[in-house]
VODO-713614 format. One record per residue (C-alpha): x negated, y, z; residue in three letters. Coordinates in steps of 0.001 Angstrom, whole numbers, plus 500000, padded with zeros to 6 digits. Each point is the difference from the previous one (the first is absolute). Example, Ala and Ser with C-alpha at 12.3 -4.5 7.8 and 13.67 -1.06 7.14 Angstrom:
BEGIN
487700495500507800ALA/498630503440499340SER/
# end
This chain:
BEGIN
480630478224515892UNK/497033502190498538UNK/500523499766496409UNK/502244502680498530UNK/504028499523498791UNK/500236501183496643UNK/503002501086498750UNK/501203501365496372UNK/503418501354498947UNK/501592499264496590UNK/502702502500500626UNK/500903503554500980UNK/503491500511498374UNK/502561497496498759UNK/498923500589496399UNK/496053499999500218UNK/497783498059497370UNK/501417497076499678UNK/496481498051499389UNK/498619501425503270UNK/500805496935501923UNK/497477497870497937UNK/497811502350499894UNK/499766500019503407UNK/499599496496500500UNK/497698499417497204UNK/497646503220500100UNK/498605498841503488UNK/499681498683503536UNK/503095500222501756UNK/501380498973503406UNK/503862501254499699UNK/501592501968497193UNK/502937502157500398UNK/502725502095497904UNK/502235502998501459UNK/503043500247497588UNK/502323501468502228UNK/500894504118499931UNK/502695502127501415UNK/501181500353496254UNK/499075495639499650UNK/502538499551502913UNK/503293501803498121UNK/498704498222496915UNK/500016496383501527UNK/503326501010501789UNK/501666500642496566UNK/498172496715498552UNK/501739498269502699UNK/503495501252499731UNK/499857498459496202UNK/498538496785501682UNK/500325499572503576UNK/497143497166499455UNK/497318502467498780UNK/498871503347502049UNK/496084498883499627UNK/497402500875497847UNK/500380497923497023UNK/496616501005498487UNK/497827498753503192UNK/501937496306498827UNK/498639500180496170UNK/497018501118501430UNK/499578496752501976UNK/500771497829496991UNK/496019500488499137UNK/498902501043503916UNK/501368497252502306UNK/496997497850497545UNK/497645501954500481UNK/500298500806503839UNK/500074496553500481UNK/496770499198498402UNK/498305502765501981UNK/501396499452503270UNK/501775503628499698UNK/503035500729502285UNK/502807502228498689UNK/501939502742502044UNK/502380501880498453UNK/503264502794500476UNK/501556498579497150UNK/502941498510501511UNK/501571503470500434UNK/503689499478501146UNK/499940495900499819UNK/496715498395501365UNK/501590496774500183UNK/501163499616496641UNK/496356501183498108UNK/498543497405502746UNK/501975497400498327UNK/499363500824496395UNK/496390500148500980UNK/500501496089500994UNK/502034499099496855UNK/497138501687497968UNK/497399498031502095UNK/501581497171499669UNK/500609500794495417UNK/496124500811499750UNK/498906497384502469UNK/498055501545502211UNK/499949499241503799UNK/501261503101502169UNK/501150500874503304UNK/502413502726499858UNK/501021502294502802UNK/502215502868500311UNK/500432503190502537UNK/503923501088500774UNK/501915502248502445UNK/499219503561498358UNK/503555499914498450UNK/502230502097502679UNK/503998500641499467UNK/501029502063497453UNK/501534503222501083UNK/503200500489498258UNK/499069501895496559UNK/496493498319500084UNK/498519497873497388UNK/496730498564502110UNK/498746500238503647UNK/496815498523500510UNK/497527500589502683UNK/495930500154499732UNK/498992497279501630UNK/495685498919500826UNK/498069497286499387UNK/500841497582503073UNK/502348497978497988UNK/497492499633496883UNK/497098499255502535UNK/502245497296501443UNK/500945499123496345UNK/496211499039499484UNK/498944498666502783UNK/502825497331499748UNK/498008499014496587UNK/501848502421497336UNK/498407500141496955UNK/502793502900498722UNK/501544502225502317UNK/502630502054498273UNK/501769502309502369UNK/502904502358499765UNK/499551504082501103UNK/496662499918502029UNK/497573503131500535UNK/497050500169496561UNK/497599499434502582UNK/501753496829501391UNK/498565497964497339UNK/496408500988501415UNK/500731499558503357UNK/501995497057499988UNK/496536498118498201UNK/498144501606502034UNK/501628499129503403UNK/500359496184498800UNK/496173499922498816UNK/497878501664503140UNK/503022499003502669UNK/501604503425500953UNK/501961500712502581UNK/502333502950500567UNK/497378501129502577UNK/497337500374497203UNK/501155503679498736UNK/496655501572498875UNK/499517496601497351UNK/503761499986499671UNK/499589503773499066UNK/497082499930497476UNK/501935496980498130UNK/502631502523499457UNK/497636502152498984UNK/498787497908497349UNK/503797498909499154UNK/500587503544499328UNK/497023500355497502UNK/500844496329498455UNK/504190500941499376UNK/499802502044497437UNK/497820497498497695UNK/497643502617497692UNK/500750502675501770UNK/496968499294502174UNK/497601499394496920UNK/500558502759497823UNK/503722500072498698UNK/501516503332500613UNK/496677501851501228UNK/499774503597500296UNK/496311499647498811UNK/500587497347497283UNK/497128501493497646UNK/496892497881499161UNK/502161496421500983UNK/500910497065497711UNK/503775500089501230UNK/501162498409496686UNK/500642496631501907UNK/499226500909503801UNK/499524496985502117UNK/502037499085503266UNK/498740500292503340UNK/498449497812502791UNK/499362500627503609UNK/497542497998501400UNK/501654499393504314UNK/497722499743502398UNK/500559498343503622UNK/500173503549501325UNK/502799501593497515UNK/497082501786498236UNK/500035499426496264UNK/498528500783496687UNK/501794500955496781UNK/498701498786496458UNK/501304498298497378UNK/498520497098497634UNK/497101500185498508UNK/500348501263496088UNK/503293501305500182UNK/500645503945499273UNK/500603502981502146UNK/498363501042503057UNK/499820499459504041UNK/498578502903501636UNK/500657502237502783UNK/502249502197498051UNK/502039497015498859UNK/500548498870503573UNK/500990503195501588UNK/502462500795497512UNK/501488497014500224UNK/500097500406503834UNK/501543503518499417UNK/502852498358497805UNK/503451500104501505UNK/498520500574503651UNK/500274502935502726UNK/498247500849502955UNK/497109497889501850UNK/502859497350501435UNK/501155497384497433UNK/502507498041501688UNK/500821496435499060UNK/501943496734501721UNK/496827498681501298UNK/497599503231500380UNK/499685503282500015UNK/497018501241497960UNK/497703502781501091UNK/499529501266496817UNK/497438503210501361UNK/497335497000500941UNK/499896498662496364UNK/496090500015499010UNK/499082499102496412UNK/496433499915499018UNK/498991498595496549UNK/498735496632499812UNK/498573499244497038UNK/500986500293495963UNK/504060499450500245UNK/500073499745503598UNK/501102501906503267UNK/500029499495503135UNK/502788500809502646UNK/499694499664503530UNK/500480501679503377UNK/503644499543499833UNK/501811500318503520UNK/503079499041500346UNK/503248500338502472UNK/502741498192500742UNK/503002499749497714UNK/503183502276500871UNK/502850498546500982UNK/501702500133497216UNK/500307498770495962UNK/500542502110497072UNK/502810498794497976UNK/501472501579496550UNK/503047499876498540UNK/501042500133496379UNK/502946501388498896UNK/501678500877496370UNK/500248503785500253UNK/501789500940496737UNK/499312500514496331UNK/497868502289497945UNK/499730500604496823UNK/497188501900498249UNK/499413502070496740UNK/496676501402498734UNK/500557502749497316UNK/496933500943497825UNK/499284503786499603UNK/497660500734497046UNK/498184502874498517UNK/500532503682501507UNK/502319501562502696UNK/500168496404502091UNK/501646501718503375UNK/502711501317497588UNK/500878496979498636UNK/499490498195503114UNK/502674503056501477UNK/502095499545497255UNK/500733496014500576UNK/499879500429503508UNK/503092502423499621UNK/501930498248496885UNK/499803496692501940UNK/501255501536503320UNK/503353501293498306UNK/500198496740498086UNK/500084497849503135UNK/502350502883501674UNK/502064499581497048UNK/500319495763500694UNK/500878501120503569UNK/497661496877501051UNK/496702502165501252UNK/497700497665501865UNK/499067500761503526UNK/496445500371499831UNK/498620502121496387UNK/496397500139499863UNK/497696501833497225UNK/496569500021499920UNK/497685501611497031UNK/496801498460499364UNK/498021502152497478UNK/497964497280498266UNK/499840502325497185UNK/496881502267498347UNK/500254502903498054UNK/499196499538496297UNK/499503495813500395UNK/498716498280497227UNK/503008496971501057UNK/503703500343500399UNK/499527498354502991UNK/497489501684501456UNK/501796503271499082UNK/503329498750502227UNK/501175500293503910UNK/502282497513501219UNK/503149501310502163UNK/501179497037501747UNK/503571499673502065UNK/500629497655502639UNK/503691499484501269UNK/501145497905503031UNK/503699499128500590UNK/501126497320502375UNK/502546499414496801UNK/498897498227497301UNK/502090501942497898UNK/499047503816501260UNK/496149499043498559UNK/500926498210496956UNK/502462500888497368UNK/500140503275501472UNK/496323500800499333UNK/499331498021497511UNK/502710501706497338UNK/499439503798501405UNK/496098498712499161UNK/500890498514496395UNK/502558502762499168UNK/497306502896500371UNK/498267498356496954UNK/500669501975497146UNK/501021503648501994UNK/497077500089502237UNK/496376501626499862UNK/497937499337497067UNK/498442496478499420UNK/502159498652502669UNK/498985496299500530UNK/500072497691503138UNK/497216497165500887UNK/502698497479500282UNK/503445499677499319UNK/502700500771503445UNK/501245496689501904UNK/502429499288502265UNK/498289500121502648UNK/497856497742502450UNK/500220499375504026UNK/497356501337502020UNK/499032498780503843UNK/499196501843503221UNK/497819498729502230UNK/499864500724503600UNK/497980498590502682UNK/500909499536503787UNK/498163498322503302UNK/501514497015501287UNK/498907498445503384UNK/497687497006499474UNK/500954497781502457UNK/503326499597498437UNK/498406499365496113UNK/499390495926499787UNK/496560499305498310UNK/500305496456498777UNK/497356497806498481UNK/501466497200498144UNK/496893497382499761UNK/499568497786497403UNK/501503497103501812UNK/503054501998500430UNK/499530500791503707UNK/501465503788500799UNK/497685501600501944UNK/501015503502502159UNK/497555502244500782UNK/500039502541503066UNK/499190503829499354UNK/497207501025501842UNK/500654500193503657UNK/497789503032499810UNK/501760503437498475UNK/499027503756499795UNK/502042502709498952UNK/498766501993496841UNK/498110502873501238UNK/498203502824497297UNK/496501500112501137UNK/498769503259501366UNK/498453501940496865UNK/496383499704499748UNK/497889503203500222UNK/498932501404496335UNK/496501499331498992UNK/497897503078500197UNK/501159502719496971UNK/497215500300497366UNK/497349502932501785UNK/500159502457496710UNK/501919498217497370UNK/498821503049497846UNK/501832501041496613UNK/503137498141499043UNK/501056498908496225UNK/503781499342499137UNK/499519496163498535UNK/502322497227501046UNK/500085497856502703UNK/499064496702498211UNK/496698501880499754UNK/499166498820503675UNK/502675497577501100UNK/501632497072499255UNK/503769499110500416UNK/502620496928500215UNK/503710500744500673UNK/502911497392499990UNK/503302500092501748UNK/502064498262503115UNK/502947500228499630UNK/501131504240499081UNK/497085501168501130UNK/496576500018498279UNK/496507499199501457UNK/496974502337498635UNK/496678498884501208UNK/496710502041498680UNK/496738499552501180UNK/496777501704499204UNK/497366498854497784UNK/497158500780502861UNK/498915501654503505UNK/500148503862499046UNK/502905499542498113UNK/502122498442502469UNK/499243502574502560UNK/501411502766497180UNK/503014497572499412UNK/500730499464503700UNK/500485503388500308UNK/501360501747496895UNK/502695497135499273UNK/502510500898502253UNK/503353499218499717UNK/501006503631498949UNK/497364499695497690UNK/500953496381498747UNK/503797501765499413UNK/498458502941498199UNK/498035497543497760UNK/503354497636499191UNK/503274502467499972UNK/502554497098500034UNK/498282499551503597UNK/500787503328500865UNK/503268499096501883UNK/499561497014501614UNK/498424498124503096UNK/496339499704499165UNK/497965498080502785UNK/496312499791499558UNK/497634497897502045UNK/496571499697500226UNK/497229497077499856UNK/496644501403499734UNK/498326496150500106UNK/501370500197496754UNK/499403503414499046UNK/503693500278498891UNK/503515501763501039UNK/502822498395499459UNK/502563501511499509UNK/504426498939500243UNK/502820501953497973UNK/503160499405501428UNK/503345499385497699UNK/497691501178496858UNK/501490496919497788UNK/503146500583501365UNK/501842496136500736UNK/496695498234498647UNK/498766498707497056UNK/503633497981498726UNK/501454503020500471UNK/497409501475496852UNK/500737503363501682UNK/496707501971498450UNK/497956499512497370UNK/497579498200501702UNK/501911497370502431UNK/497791498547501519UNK/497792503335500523UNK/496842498203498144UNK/498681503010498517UNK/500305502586502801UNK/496763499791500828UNK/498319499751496670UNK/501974503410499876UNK/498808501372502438UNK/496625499321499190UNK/500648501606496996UNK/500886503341501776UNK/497376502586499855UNK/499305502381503444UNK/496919501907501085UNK/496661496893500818UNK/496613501065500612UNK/497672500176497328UNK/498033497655502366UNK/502127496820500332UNK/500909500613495979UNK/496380499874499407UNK/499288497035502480UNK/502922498270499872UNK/499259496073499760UNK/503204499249498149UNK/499961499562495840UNK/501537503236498189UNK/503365500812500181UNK/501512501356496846UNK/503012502485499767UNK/
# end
């Protein structure tokens, strides 16, 4: 087959625009569309939806979102493939059919199963990442919706993909670039515009979602449809390949992805192409995560106004220590943190306050609620002056902790249930490698006379996309051209990455290096702590990391600041 497999998502998060899915099937040409709704945080979520009702644990927006979509696929021949069914594939298969069957529209519904592993004692979930196999089975049996339970983002490319052009395990480089194109697809805007360092000069009111044109050969092209807002270029692609990635092998159930032989040349208005993409076999074994409830936390946010904040913010930090010594109910984890949002002589109250905020954790309810909440209301009228809180104490919430392990694949099941109900049990690839780093690639030649240098911030040259696995953080950056990625390569080490961000300073940083990209990435281990349920920093889910440090100012030629292909960053 010559003619190209295009496929659109609808969905990066459970919780996306809910209209997405008919825009996508109404804004243009489509082969397959698909929706990722499953997250490390979606999983504990789903697991606590399902302990209220053991006949839920999907995601019951991708359902309302069919009441209008199964219609419309149907009239334009437009197969479905989506994570949705979270924890129970089976049962959102089934409501899919007794929706069918209310609306009246033909369908043949298919689900994935076998991710869902024993749950270790303690454990709320335990799922593993499974590939495509069982959704390219799924299809080729005749699916028109294949909802599947904890597969890998870029299984819901490669599954297509393998069904449409006939893929076999063997086929690793096409295997490789459809998980390429997965990756840039998961994360729905993401790869046209939404949360882009260099966001300046787009219409991002109402960004579109992306396509990827497949090609026979696992080569692709990103774009979206035609009229809708934001932007596909090659900064859009490579920092969505940068998001929550590491070094030059990305491993997955039925590949692993070379990600140093990624090429991406613009290919037109709202278009780039990827190709070049080797790839390897898959290691041996599957990443599975487990969700368990960690605790409870409780949280207070006390407004400091005016003059002599880190007084006032010393003050409450002392009166509410003996108050909770006093209840003899301390929690076991106390953490402050001073934001000074505040400017001298502001024109606003608001803009003339800092916000102190207090986080407890407790694995007793009762050591985070009561206990705070009256040493927090009881400081009212004896505290420092114009003592107010954003919101009033609670009692107290759960958090999660998230941890992932490998699990040997030959002994996960990967089941496609077809639409006539036959269970189908797909092998793991006979085929396995280890995961192996790469050797480091050499450094591109240093700039010959950089000449003078001006303090100006990073931004100014480079662009940045961080996320998180897990406790640790990813921090990709890459350079906005040639010169400036051979200054980059070599002044953003990893002491000077942990010079730029202090809360680095102490921990595991890894960085690795993909100069086809003209980016370092770069890993920080255990900086969100148990992950992203467990809220353990201000930022959970270390979004903004790199935005910050772009935002960090250090010693760059007058040359690249002068040259720099990249729209103005403003401090």
């Amino acid at each position: 087959m010559t003619a190209p497999l295009r496929i659109g998502n609808a969905s990066g998060f459970y919780g996306d625009r809910f209209d997405a899915v008919r825009e996508m099937l109404t804004g243009g040409p489509l082969d397959v569309l698909t929706g990722d709704y499953l997250a490390e945080l979606t999983m504990l979520i789903l697991g606590r939806s399902r302990l209220k009702d053991p006949t839920r644990g999907y995601a019951t927006t991708f359902l309302r979102q069919l009441e209008e979509g199964l219609g419309l696929a149907h009239e334009r021949g437009v197969r479905i493939v989506a994570n949705a069914g979270g924890l129970n594939p089976a049962g959102l298969a089934d409501a899919i059919r007794e929706l069918a069957a209310k609306v009246g529209v033909p369908v043949r519904v298919a689900h994935v199963e076998g991710d869902s592993l024993p749950v270790p004692e303690g454990f709320l979930t335990a799922n593993a990442y499974l590939g495509g196999t069982g959704i390219a089975a799924c299809l080729t049996a005749g699916a028109d919706i294949v909802v599947t339970g904890r597969v890998t983002d870029a299984a819901l490319v490669t599954g297509p993909a393998a069904a449409h052009f006939g893929w076999g395990p063997g086929d690793l480089d096409a295997l490789a670039g459809a998980v390429v194109a997965g990756h840039v697809l998961e994360c729905g805007t993401q790869a046209t515009g939404g949360n882009y360092s260099f966001f300046r000069g787009h219409d991002l009111r109402r960004p579109g979602f992306p396509v990827a044109e497949i090609h026979a050969d696992g080569s692709s092209v990103i774009t979206k449809h035609d009229g809708t807002g934001g932007v596909v270029d090659l900064g859009t692609v490579t920092a969505q390949l940068l998001y929550e990635t590491g070094g030059a092998r990305y491993a997955g159930p039925d590949v692993t992805a070379r990600l140093d032989t990624v090429r991406l040349d613009q290919d037109g208005p709202d278009r780039v192409r990827i190709s070049g993409v080797r790839g390897e076999a898959p290691p041996p074994t599957l990443k599975a995560g487990l969700n368990r409830l960690g605790g409870w936390r409780n949280e207070v946010v006390f407004v400091l106004t005016g003059l002599d904040i880190e007084a006032k913010a010393l003050l409450v930090r002392e009166q509410f220590t003996d108050a909770l010594a006093r209840s003899g109910t301390a929690p076991r984890e106390v953490r402050w943190e001073l934001s000074r949002t505040d400017r001298a002589d502001a024109a606003t109250e608001e803009s003339a306050s800092a916000l102190l905020r207090l986080v407890v954790r407790d694995r007793d309810q009762e050591a985070v609620g009561r206990a705070v909440s009256g040493a927090a209301i009881e400081l009212a009228l004896g505290s420092y002056p114009g003592f107010h809180v954003t919101a009033p104490p609670g009692k107290g919430a759960p958090y999660g902790v998230f941890e992932a392990r490998c699990v040997p694949a030959d002994e996960v099941p990967h089941i496609a249930v077809l639409p006539d109900g036959r269970r189908l049990s797909l092998a793991p690839p006979a085929t396995t490698r280890p995961l192996q780093d790469v050797a480091e690639p050499p450094l591109p030649e240093p700039l010959p006379d950089p000449g003078p240098t001006r303090s100006a911030p990073l931004g100014r040259i480079a662009g940045a996309r961080s996320g998180d696995k897990g406790g640790d953080a990813n921090v990709g950056v890459w350079a906005v051209d040639d010169d400036a990625w051979r200054w980059l390569a070599h002044e953003l080490t990893v002491e000077r990455f942990r010079e730029l961000l202090p809360e680095t300073a102490a921990l595991t940083v890894v960085r690795h290096l993909l100069p086809n990209l003209r980016a370092l990435n770069f890993t920080v281990h255990g900086l969100l702590g148990e992950g992203v349920a467990a809220q353990h920093r201000f930022d959970p889910q270390a979004k903004a990391v790199g935005e910050w440090l772009r935002s960090r100012h250090l010693p760059i030629p007058v040359s690249l600041l002068e040259t720099a292909q990249a729209p103005e960053a403003h401090a």
